[in-house]
Structures are given as structure tokens and as C-alpha cells.
N, C-alpha and C positions, 0 to 999 in steps of 0.2 A: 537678760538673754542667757540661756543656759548653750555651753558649748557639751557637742555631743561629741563623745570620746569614743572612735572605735576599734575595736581589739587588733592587734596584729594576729594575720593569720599565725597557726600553727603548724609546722610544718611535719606534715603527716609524717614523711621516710625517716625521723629520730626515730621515733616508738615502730615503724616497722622494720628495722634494722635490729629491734631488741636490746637486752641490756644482760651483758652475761657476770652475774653477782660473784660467781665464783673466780675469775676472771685473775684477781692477786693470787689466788693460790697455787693456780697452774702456770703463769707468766714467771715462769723462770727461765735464770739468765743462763744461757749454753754456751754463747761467744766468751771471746775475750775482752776485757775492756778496750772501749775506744776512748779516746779524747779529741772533740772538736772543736777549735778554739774555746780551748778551758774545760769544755761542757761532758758531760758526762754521755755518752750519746744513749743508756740504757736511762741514768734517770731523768736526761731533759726532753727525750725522744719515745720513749718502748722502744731502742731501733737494738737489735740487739746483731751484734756481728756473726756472720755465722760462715764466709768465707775472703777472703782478701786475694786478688791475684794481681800480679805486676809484671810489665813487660817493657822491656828494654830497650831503650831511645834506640832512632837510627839515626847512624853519624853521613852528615854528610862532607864529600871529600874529592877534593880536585888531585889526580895523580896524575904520573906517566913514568913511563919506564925508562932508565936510568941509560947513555949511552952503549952499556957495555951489555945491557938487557939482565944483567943477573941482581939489578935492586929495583925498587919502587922510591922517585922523588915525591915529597911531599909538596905540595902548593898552599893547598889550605886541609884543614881537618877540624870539622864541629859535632858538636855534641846533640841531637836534637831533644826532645822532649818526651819521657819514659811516661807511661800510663799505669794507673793506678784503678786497680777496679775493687771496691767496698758492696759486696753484698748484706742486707741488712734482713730479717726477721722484725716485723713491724708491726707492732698489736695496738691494742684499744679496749674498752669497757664494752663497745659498741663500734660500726662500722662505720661513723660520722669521725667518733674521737679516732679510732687507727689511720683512716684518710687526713686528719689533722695533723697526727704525729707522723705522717708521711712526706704533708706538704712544709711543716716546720723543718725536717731533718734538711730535706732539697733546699730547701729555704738559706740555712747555715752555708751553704756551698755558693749560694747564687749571690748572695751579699757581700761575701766578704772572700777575701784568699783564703783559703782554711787551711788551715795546720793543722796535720794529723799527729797523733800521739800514739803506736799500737803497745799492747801489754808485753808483744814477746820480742822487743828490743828497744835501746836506749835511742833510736833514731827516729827521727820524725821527719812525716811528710808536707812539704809546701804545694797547695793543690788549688787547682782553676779549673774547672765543674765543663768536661766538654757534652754532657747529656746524660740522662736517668731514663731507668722504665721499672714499670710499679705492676706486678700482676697477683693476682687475688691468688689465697693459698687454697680456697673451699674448705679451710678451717676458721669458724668464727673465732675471733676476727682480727687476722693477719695479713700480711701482705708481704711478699719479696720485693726490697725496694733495691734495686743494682743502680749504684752511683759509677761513673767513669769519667774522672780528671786528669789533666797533665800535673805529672808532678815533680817535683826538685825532692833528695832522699839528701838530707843532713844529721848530721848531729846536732846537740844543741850547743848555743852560741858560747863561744871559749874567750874568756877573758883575762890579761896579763897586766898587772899594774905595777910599776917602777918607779921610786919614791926620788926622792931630791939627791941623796947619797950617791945614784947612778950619775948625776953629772954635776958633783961637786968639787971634783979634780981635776978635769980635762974637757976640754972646750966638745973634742969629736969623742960622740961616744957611739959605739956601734952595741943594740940588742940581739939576742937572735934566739929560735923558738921554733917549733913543732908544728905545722900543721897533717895532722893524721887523714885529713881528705885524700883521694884521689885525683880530684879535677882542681881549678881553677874557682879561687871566689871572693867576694870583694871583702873588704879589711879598712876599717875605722880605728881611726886615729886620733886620740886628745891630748895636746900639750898642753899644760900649763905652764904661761913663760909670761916674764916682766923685766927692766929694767934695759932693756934695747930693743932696736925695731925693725928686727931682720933674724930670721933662723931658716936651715935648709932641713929636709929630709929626702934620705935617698933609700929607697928599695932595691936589696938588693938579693941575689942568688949566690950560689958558690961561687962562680965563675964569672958572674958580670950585675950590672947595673942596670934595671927595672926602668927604673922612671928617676926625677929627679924633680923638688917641689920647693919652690923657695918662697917664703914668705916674704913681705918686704913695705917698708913705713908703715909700722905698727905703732900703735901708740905704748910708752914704758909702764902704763898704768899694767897690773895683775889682772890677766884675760885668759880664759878657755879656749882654744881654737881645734875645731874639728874641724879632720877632711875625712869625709864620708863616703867611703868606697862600696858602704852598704844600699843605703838611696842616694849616693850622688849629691853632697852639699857641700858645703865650707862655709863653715860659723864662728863667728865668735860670740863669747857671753861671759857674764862675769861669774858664771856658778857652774857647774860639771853636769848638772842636768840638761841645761840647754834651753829650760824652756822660757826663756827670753835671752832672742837672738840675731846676730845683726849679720847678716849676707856679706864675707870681706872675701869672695871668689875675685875681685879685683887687686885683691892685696896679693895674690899669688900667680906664677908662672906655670899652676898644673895643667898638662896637657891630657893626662890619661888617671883615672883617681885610682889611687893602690888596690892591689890584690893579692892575696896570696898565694903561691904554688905548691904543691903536694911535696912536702916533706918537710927540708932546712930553709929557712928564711929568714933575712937578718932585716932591720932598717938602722939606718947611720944618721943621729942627731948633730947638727953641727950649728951651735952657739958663738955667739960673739966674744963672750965673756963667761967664763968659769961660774952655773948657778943663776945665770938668766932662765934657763928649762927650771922649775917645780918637781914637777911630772908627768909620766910619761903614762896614758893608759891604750892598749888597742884590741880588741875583738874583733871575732870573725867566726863562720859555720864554718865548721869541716864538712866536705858535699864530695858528696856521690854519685855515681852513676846508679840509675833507680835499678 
């Protein structure tokens, strides 16, 4: 029995779209670099940047005015979510491949949180894709592709690490350190400690007391414990990476997981015994209002 093989059609609109040969010659890049998670957005896209505009969260905010009428009391005051508009320049060999590198770049956006990188500053954007519109340029073959996300505007993540010598002599030892943000932003935290089963941390301000975190019936064996003020966890593990790790949110009294405040910020290590702490590492973005 012979089986009959039949072709798959071809689809007419590739070869009516054309194919323009010259096409690397004149594709030059006019924007400025982007980076989208990692990617180069000119050589994994053709998207090439050619305007950027951002607009500024609105706060919202419960007031009223003060007995004497000459101030405003504060109730509550928040920050909402600034917008981020990336216009793109978006080409092709043909009008199939530019609709491709169109639907890839939106693509980048719709999967994943994307973090933006621009060339004309050391900050970068945390960005959630609220809609795109794509319109033909009547030059073959490009496209204005305008992307608009909410976005969070940070630096990149700032890291402080304190060896064993910081609590080799004294049971309470207080850190304290710089954040250059303006707002409010979460703050991870890894001790390394062994030989007792109990250590406190407290956050604190110039003037007062943050929160208060106590760990408590640990085992003496040498363990990593993060409180993760970045995604919200509390682990332990026996290596700094973390990546085998056991849930001990039981083993502590956190009610609120640390953050840091815009400027002087200390945290107060308090050990049982002189050299139970290793060390001390913690990170966090410096964040902005967009």
C-alpha cells in the first residue's frame, strides 16, 4: 500500500510581502540601548528605541485639616503606580519577520515582570505590561510598536556583607548603612549563626524601633537563616544560596518583614553568646518614585 503524501499549502502572503535584500544595510540603530530581561531589545527584537516617556504615580491620601485650620493632618498617604511608555522602531527582512519581532518583543512583557535597563542611567525599570498598539510606518518594513506598563523606578540591588569580627566581642551589636532611595522598600536579611537557639533583630531608625524579630528553638548545628523582606519568606539552609531550604516562619515572632527607609538605617543583632552570629549579609533596591 503506498501512502500518498500531500504538500502543505504555501502560504501565498510570505512572497507577497517581498523580501527587502538590502534591508541590514539601512537598519540602523538610532535609539538608545535597551535591556529587557537581559536581552538586547535591538539584537533579540529589530525593536529599536526611539522615544521613552514617564509619568508620575498618583498618591493617594486621606487628610483634613488641623483644629487651628493653618496645617493638613496626615491619616494615611500612598504612593500609586507611575507609568512607563517605551516606543519602539520595529523592522523585518519582510512584513511576516517585522509582525514576528513585533509579537516577540510584547511577548517579553506579557510573560514575565520585565525589567527594564535604559543606556542614559544607572536605574532601572520593574514593569507589568498594562497594553501595546502596533501601527504600520508605510515604510517597508517597520512598525511603531508603543508598549505602556506600570512601573517601580530603582537602582540596582545594593549589597552589605559583615564578617565574624563584627560580633566577636559583644553579644549586641548594632549595623547601620545608607539607603539612597526615596520611598520605602523591602530588605533581606542572612545570618549565619550556630551554637545557640535563639537570636533577635531589631530595625531600627534615628529615633525609634521598626519592628522586632526573634528567632527562637533553633537547632546549634551551623545554618543560614533568611528573612526576606524582598518576596516575603523565612528560610533556613545549610549554604548562602538557599537553594535547599526548609520554611522555619514558625521558629520566629515576625509580624511585619523589614524594610528600609530613605536615608540612615541601623539593624541591632542580639546573640546569646559572644560569636554565635558568623555573619551578617543584607540587600535591598534603592526605589523611586517613577
Amino acid at each position: 500500500m503506498v501512502k500518498e503524501i500531500i504538500p502543505m499549502p504555501i502560504h501565498k502572503e510570505i512572497y507577497d510581502y517581498g523580501y527587502d535584500k538590502n534591508f541590514l544595510f539601512k537598519d540602523k540603530q538610532l535609539g538608545q540601548n535597551v535591556i529587557i530581561n537581559g536581552k538586547n531589545a535591538y539584537d533579540e527584537f529589530d525593536a529599536d528605541l526611539i522615544a521613552v516617556r514617564l509619568t508620575p504615580p498618583s498618591f493617594d491620601k486621606n487628610i483634613y485639616k488641623s483644629l487651628g485650620k493653618h496645617k493638613y493632618n496626615i491619616n494615611t498617604f500612598g504612593i500609586g503606580n507611575g507609568l512607563l511608555e517605551l516606543t519602539f522602531y520595529v523592522g523585518g527582512h519582510t512584513h511576516m519577520q517585522s509582525q514576528l519581532n513585533t509579537n516577540k518583543l510584547v511577548q517579553e512583557f506579557i510573560d514575565n515582570v520585565a525589567a527594564i535597563k535604559l543606556d542614559e542611567s544607572d536605574f532601572e525599570y520593574v514593569c507589568v505590561i498594562d497594553g501595546y498598539k502596533c501601527e504600520y510606518t508605510q515604510v517597508d518594513f517597520y512598525y511603531f510598536v508603543t508598549i505602556t506598563a506600570s512601573a517601580i523606578k530603582r537602582l540596582p540591588i545594593v549589597k552589605y556583607d559583615f564578617g565574624s569580627n563584627f560580633f566577636s566581642s559583644v553579644e549586641d551589636v548594632i549595623i547601620t548603612f545608607e539607603n539612597s532611595g526615596i520611598i520605602n522598600s523591602g530588605l533581606d536579611i542572612v545570618v549565619r549563626f550556630s551554637g545557640g537557639n535563639s537570636f533577635t533583630v531589631n530595625c531600627l531608625t534615628k529615633t525609634n524601633k521598626i519592628s522586632e524579630i526573634n528567632f527562637t528553638d533553633l537547632s546549634t548545628s551551623d545554618y543560614y537563616y533568611k528573612i526576606g523582606g524582598l518576596d516575603g519568606v523565612v528560610y533556613r539552609s545549610g549554604n548562602s544560596n538557599f537553594n535547599s531550604s526548609v520554611n522555619v516562619f514558625l521558629n520566629t515572632d515576625l509580624v511585619d518583614f523589614p524594610i528600609v527607609k530613605p536615608g540612615e538605617n541601623s539593624l541591632e543583632f542580639i546573640q546569646q553568646a559572644v560569636g554565635q552570629i558568623k555573619s551578617v549579609s543584607i540587600s535591598f533596591y534603592p526605589t523611586f518614585i517613577v
